[in-house]
N, C-alpha and C positions, 0 to 999 in steps of 0.2 A: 414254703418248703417245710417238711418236717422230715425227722431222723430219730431212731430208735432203736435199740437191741432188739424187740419180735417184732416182725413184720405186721401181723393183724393189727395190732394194736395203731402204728406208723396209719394204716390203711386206714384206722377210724380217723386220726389225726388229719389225715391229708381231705378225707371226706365234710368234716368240717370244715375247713377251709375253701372246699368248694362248695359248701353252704350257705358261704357269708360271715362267716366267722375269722377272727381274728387269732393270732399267736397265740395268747394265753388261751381261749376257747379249745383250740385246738390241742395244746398240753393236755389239759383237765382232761378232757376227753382221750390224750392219748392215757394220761396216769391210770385213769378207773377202767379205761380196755384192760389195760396193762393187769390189774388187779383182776382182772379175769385170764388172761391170755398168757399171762408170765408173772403170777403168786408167788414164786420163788424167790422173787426179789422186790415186788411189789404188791405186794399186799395193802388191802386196808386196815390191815394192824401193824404196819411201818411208818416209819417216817422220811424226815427229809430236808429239801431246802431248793428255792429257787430264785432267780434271778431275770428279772423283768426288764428292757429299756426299750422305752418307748418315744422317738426320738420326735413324733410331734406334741408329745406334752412336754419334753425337756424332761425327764425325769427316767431315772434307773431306781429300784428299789430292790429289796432282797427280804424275802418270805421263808423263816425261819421256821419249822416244822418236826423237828427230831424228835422220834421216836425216845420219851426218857424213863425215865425209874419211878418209879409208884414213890408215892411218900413213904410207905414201908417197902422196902426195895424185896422183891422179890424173884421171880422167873421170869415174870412178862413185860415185855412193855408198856407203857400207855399209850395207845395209838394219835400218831399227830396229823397224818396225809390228808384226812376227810377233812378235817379241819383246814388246813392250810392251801387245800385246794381251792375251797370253798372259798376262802379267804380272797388269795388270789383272783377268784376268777370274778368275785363281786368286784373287786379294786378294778380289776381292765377290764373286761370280758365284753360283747357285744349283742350273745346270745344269750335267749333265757339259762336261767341253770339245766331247768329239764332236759334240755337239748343235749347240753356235753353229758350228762349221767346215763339218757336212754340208752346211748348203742351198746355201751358196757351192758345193760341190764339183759340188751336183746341177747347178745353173744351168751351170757350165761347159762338164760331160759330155753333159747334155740339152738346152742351146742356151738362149738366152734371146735377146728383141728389143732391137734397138738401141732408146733408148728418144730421144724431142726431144732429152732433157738430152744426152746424150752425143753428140749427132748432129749438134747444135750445136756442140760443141767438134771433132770430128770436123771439119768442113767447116775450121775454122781452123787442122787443124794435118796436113795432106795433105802437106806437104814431109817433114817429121816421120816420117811411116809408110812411105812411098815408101824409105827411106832403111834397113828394118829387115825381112828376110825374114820374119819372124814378125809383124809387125803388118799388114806391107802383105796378108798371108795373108786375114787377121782381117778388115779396115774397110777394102779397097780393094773396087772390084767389080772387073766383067772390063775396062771403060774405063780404068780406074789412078784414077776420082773415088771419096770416100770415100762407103760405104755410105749408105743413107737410113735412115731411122727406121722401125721395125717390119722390119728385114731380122733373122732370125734368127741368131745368130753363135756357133758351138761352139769351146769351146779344150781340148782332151782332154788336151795337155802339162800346162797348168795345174790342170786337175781331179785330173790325177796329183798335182801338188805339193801341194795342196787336201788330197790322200788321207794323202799321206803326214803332213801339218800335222794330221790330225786323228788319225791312229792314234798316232804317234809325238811329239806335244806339238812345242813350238817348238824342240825341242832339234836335229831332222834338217834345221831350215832352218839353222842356224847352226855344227851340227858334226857332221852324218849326211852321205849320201846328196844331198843339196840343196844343201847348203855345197860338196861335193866339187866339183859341176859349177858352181855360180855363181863359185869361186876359180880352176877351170882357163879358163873362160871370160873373167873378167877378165885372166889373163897373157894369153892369147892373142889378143885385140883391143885391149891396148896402155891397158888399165887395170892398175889395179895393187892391186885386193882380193886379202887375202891369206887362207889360211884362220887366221890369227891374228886378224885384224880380225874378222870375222865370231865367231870362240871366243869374243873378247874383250864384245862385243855386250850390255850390260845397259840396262834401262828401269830408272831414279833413281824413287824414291820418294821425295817435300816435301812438305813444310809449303807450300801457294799463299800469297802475296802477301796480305794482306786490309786494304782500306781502306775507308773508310765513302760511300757518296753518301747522303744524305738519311737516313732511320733507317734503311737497308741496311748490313750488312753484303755486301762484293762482294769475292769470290775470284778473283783472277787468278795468268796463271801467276806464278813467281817470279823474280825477278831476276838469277839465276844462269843464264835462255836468253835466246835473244834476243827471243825472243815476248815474254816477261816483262817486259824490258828497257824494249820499246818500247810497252809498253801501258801500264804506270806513266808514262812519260813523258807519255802520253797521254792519261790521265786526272788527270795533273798539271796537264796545259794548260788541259785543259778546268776544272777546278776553278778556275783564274786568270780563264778568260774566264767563266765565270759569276760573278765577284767583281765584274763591272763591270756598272755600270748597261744598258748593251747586250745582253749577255750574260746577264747575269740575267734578262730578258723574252725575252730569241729564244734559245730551245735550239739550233734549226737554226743561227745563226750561231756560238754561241758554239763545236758541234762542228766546223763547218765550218775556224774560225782554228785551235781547238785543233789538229786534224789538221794543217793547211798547217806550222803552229808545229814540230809533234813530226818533220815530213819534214825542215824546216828544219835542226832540232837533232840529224838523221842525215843529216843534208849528201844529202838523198837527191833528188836532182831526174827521174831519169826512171825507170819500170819496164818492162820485157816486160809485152806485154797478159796474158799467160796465163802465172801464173806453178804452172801445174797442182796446184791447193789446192782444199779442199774441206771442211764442216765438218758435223757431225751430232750430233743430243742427240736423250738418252732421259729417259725420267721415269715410276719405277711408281705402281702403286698406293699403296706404303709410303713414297711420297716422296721414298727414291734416286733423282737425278737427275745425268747422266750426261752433258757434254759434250766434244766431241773435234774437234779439225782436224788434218788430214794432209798432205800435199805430196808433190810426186814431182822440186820444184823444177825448174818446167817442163811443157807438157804431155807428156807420156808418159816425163817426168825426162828421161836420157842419149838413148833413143829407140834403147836397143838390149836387146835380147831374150835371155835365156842359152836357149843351145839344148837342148830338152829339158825344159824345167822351166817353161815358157809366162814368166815371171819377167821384167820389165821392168827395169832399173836406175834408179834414179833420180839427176841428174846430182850431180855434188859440189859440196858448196856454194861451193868456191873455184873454181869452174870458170869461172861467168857471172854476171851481175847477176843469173842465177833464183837464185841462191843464198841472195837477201832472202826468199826464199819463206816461209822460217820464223820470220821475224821478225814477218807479220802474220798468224800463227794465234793465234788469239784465243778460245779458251773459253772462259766466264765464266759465274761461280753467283751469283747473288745472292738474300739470305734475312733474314729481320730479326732473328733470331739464330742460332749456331752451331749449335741442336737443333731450328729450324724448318725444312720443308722450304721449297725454294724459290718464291722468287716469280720468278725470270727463271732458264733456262737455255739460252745462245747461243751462238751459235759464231760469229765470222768467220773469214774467209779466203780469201786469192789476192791480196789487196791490201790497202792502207791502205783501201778504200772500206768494206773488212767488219768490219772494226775500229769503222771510226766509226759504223756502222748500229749497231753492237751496245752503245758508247760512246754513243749518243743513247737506247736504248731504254729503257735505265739513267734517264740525264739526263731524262727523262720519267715514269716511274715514281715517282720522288725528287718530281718537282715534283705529284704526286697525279695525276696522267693515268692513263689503263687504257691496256691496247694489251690489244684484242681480236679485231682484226682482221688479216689478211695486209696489207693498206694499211695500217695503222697505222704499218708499220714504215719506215725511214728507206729508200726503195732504192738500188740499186749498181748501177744500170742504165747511167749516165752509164761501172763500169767494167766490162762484162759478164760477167768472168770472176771476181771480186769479189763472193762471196756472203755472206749472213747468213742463218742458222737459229736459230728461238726457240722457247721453250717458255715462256709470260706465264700466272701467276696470279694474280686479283684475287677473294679470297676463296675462294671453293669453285667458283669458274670457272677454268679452264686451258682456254688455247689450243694447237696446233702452227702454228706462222708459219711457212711456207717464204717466199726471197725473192720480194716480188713483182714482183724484175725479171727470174727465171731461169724454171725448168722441174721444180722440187721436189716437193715434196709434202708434209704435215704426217697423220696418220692415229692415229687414238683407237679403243684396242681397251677394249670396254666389260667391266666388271670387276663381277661378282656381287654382290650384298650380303648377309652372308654372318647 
């Protein structure tokens, strides 16, 4: 099964997997559609973090990839995804690389539709694109409004860079050909990527966080990002407000203080609606189950384009308040031992709202409830840009939950008995 906020991209992911491809294949291939399908939140000049358990090696690990600040901090990010994909999919993966990088490349060179999801974030960030020769190219029409949904949209720069990410591994994004033009690019529009930042560029291999709700074992990231940081916090709170006779009986309230609690205790009082985030999980056959959230901090991150290379920047996280971007990606495994495959794998992101969807699904599960349905799940509709993706097992049942306030899709590719 795979789940995602744009459906094309889900559709490469699920295709894979009817390739013969495994979980993490499947991710990779959904992240770099995603980088063509839904840029706004996924870009190849974003970052991020994912979370792997793969229950016949016994092992869970956590691929740390965030988007960070130049050594002289300036407007753009340093890009981590390409990197951390790459990462990841050498660590599990079952197909060659080529394989998860081409459909992205195809979709870019051959066009693909705008899809609601992206068309909807489109319409909110028109100041954004107006402001960037290459995106206004992309999602403006001939009026200067942004494109509508089912508009066809080709980016041939990108499908280059796409070409070159698959022939030549993540090495020509960070110190070939792609690094060349993304580092002259930043001197010359008054950022300050260097090509040492980008040489420098590794996705951390961890050990995740593991704390118990109910007889789950539940993997978060770790305490060393800020995702991590703030999701223990957060399930810290939560654990207090279910201690109390109130809380103990209302899941929804007890998530609801917990969350207010954990913004409190990050002094964090207002966010950007759109802090251009986005989450997706995989889950095969064999029980690898694969989640991920990415960021571009911000919709379309900096909202400038390196020429040549389709390649979006994504803003620096000391730049603006979007900088919290990566404190509320939230991937999360849960299983009831460390060699069982999962019973929950979710992702929040773009806000505190996706955190706590993902943070109630748990708190639910734990209390004996199923979520087997797309309403089952807590929505983020109140923050629209604030999404939650799941993957719920209860027994020899699995679900894909996309959220049921957004424009997702969940998709089951059936699997032989052999």
């Amino acid at each position: 099964m795979v789940v995602g906020d744009e459906p094309f991209a889900v559709k490469t992911g699920a295709a894979i997997l009817g390739q013969g491809g495994n979980a993490v294949d499947a991710a990779t291939a959904m992240y770099f559609a995603l980088s063509v399908t839904y840029p706004v939140a996924a870009g190849l000049g974003g970052g991020g973090i994912c979370i792997v358990h793969d229950p016949a090696k016994n092992t869970t690990q956590e691929f740390d990839f965030e988007a960070r600040d130049a050594a002289q901090p300036g407007a753009y990010a340093v890009p981590g995804n390409v990197r951390g994909f790459a990462v990841m999919q050498a660590s599990y993966g079952a197909l060659p690389w080529q394989k998860v990088v081409s459909p992205a490349e195809v979709q870019a060179r051959t066009g693909v539709p705008i899809s609601k999801a992206l068309a909807t974030r489109l319409a909110e960030a028109g100041d954004v694109i107006r402001l960037d020769a290459g995106l206004a190219a992309l999602y403006l029409d001939e009026s200067g409004k942004p494109k509508a949904a089912g508009t066809v949209v080709f980016n041939p720069e990108l499908a280059d860079t796409l070409a070159a990410i698959r022939i030549n591994g993540s090495d020509v994004f960070y110190s070939g050909a792609v690094a060349d033009k993304i580092a002259a690019y930043g001197g010359s529009e008054g950022g300050t990527i260097a090509k040492a930042d980008l040489a420098a560029t590794k996705a951390e291999i961890s050990t995740p966080r593991v704390t118990r709700i109910g007889s789950d074992y539940v993997f978060l990231p770790s305490n060393k990002v800020g995702s991590g940081a703030f999701a223990g916090v957060l399930f810290d709170n939560l654990a207090k407000a279910q201690s109390t006779s109130v809380g103990a009986k209302d899941i929804q309230a007890a998530v609801v203080w917990a969350m207010q609690q954990s913004l409190k205790d990050y002094h964090v009082a207002e966010l950007p609606k759109d802090l251009g985030a986005t989450g997706f999980v995989a889950m095969d056959a064999r029980g690898q189950a694969v989640a991920c959230a990415v960021t571009m901090n911000g919709p379309f991150g900096s909202g400038h384009t390196v020429r040549g290379t389709g390649v979006t920047l994504a803003k620096a996280p000391s730049a603006s308040a979007a900088g919290l971007a990566s404190a509320f990606l939230s991937p999360i495994i849960a299983a009831r031992q460390a060699d069982d495959p999962a019973e929950l794998a979710g992702a929040g992101a773009g806000g505190p709202n996706g955190a706590a969807a993902i943070a109630y699904a748990l708190a639910r599960i734990a209390g004996g409830d199923e979520i087997l349905t797309r309403k089952d799940l807590r929505t983020t509709g109140v923050a629209p840009y604030d999404t939650v993706n799941a993957i719920v097992c209860s027994g020899r049942t699995c679900s894909a939950l996309p959220d049921p306030a957004a424009n997702g899709l969940g998709a089951l590719v059936p699997v032989k008995e052999k």
